[in-house]
Every structure is written in C-alpha cells, then in structure tokens.
C-alpha positions as CSV (number, residue, x, y, z in Angstrom):
1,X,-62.4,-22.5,-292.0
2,X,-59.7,-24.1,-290.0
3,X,-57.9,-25.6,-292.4
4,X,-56.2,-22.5,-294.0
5,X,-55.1,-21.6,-290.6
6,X,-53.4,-25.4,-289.7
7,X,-51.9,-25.3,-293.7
8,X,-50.6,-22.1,-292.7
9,X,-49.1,-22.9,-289.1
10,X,-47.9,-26.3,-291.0
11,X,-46.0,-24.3,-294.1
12,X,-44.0,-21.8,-291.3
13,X,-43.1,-24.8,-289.5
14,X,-41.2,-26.5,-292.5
15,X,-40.2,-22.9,-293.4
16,X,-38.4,-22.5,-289.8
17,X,-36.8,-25.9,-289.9
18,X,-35.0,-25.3,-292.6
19,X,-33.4,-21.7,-291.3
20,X,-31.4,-23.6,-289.0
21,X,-28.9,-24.7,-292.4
22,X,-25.4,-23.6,-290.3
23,X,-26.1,-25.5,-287.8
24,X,-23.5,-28.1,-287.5
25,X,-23.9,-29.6,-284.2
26,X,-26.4,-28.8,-281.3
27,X,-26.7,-31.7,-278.1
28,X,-27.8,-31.3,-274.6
29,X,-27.2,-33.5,-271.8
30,X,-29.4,-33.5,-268.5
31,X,-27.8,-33.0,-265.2
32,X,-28.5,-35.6,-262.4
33,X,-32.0,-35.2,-260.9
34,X,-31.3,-31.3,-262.5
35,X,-28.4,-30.9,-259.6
36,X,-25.1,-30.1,-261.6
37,X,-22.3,-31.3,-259.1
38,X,-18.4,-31.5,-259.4
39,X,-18.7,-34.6,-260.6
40,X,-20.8,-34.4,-262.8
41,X,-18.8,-33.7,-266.4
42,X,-20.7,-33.4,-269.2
43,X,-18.8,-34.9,-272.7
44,X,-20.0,-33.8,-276.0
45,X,-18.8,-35.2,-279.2
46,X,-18.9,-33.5,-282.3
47,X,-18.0,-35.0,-285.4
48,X,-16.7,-32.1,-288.1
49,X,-15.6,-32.3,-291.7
50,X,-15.6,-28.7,-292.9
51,X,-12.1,-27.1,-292.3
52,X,-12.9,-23.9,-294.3
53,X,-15.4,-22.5,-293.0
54,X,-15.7,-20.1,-290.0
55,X,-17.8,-21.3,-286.9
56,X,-19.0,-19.9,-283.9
57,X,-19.0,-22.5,-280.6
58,X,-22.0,-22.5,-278.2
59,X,-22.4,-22.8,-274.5
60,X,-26.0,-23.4,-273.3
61,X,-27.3,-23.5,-270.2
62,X,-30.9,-24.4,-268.8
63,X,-31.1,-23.3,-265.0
64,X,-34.1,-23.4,-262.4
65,X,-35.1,-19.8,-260.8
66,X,-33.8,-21.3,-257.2
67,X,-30.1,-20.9,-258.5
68,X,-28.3,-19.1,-255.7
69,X,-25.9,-16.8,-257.2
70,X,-25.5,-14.5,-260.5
71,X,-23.8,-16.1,-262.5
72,X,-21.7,-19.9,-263.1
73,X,-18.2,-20.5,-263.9
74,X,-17.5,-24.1,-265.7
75,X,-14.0,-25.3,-266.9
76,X,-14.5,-26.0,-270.6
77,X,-11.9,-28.8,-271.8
78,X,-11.6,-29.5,-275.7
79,X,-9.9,-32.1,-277.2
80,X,-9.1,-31.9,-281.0
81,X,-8.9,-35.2,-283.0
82,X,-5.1,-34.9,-283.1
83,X,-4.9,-34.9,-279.4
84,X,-4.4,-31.0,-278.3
85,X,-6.3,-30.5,-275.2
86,X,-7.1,-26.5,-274.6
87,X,-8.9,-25.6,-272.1
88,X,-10.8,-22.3,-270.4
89,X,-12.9,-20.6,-267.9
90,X,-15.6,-20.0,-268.2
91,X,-17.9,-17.3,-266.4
92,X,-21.5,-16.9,-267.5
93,X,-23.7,-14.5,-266.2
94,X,-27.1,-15.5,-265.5
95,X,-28.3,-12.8,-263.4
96,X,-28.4,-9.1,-264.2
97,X,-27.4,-6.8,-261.1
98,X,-31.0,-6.0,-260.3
99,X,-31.6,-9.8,-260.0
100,X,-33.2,-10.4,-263.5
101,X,-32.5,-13.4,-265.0
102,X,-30.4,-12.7,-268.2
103,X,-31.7,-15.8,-270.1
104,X,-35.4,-16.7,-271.7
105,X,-37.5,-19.2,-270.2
106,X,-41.0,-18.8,-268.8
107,X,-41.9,-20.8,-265.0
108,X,-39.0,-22.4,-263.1
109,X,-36.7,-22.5,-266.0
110,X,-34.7,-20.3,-267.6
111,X,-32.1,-20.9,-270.7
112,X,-28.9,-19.0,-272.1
113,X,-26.9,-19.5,-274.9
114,X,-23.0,-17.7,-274.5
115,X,-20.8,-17.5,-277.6
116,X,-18.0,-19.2,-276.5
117,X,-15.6,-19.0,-279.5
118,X,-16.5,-16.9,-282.2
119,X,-15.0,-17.5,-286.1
120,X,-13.3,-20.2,-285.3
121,X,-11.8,-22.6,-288.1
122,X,-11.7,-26.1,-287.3
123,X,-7.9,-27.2,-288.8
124,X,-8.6,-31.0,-288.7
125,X,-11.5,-32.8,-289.7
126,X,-12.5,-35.8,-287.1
127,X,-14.2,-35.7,-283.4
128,X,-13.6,-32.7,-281.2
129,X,-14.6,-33.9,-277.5
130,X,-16.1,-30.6,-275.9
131,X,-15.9,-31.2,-271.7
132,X,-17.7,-28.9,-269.0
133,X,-17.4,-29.1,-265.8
134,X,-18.7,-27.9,-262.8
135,X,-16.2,-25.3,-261.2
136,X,-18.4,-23.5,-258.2
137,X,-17.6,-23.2,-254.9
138,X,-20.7,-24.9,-254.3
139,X,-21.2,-28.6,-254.8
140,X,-24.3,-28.8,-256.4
141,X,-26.0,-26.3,-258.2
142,X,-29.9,-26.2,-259.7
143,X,-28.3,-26.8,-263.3
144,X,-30.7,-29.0,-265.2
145,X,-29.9,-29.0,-268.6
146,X,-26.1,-27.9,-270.7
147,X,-25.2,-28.0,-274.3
148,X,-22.6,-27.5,-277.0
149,X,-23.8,-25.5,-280.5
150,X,-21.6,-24.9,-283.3
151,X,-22.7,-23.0,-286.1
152,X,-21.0,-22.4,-289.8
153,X,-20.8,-18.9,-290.1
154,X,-22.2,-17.7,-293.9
155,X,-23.6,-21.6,-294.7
C-alpha cells in the first residue's frame, strides 16, 4: 500500500527537477554568524556562455524575523569579463506597511527573491563577478543567507 504513494512522491520529484531548465546560475553565500555587516561583501561568480538569449538576474535574500526595519538597501557591483564595472542601488522591501513580512519562510526565517535585471542579454561570454554589499545605516543586520539567480528567459 505504500509503495504507490513513495513511487508517486519519487516520480514528481524527478518531474520538478527538471522544470528548473533556464536556470543558468543560482549560489548562496551565508553571512557571518547570520549578522550581515559592512564588511561583509558577498562575491558571486557566474560563468555564462549564451549571448543570445534574454535573462532575468536574481537577488535573494534570507532574513531572520528580528530584522529591525522594512526593508534593505545593498550596493550591487557587477563586473563583466571585459572589465566594465556597473553598479546600483539596491532597495528591497521586506516588510509590507502593516509589518508583514513580504517574503515566504515559516519560523524565524523568511526568504525573497527581487528581479533585479529583467531581459537582459549577456554581450560577452566569460565570468561576470556579481558583488553585494551591505549599505545600511546600521552595521550589522540579522541577514543570514544572500544569492545571485539568473535565469534564461524562453529555455
């Protein structure tokens, strides 16, 4: 009797793995003893070969329910493999006006995902170096986990 049900959870498993086929590049990095100070950059490296297609660039955020304020601005630095540097602003909202946490998570943690650059076509193939950094008034914040996800638009 149990086995049809375990077969079954086991075949929608393999079936959702393989929904994830845009998915060029998805890495998190944890913060120091889940504090994110000034300090504390956080360098992710992806390595990208497709120049035609569109893509839509990530910023994730994992954040304890003690964070003090609404929302968290980071500087976002990205370095192309010819050498450009760009970099922007960043202000993520984590906290509707009412207080609610805008993100998913269940306990202490919560989680949001921003679209940070939407149909974007990388020119040269090689290792874009995506930096964020810290850019509060406040030190340290409750920060725990933060990532970088690029995805191919219409794999």
């Amino acid at each position: 009797m149990r086995y049809p049900i375990i077969l079954a959870v086991m075949v929608l498993f393999l079936h959702c793995q393989s929904c994830d086929s845009g998915m060029v590049y998805d890495q998190y990095m944890s913060t120091e003893q889940g504090m994110w100070s000034w300090q504390d950059a956080k360098e992710f490296k992806a390595d990208i070969s497709d120049t035609i297609s569109m893509h839509n660039i990530y910023l994730q955020v994992r954040h304890t329910v003690e964070y003090p304020m609404s929302n968290l601005y980071m500087l976002v630095h990205v370095k192309a493999p010819s050498g450009q540097h760009l970099t922007d602003t960043i202000n993520m909202i984590l906290a509707a006006p009412d207080g609610k946490w805008t993100g998913r998570g269940n306990g202490n943690i919560r989680e949001l995902m921003l679209l940070y650059k939407k149909q974007t076509k990388f020119r040269i193939p090689g290792t874009y170096v995506f930096t964020l950094e810290q850019a509060m008034r406040q030190a340290e914040l409750p920060v725990t986990d933060l990532g970088v996800r690029i995805e191919r638009i219409n794999p």
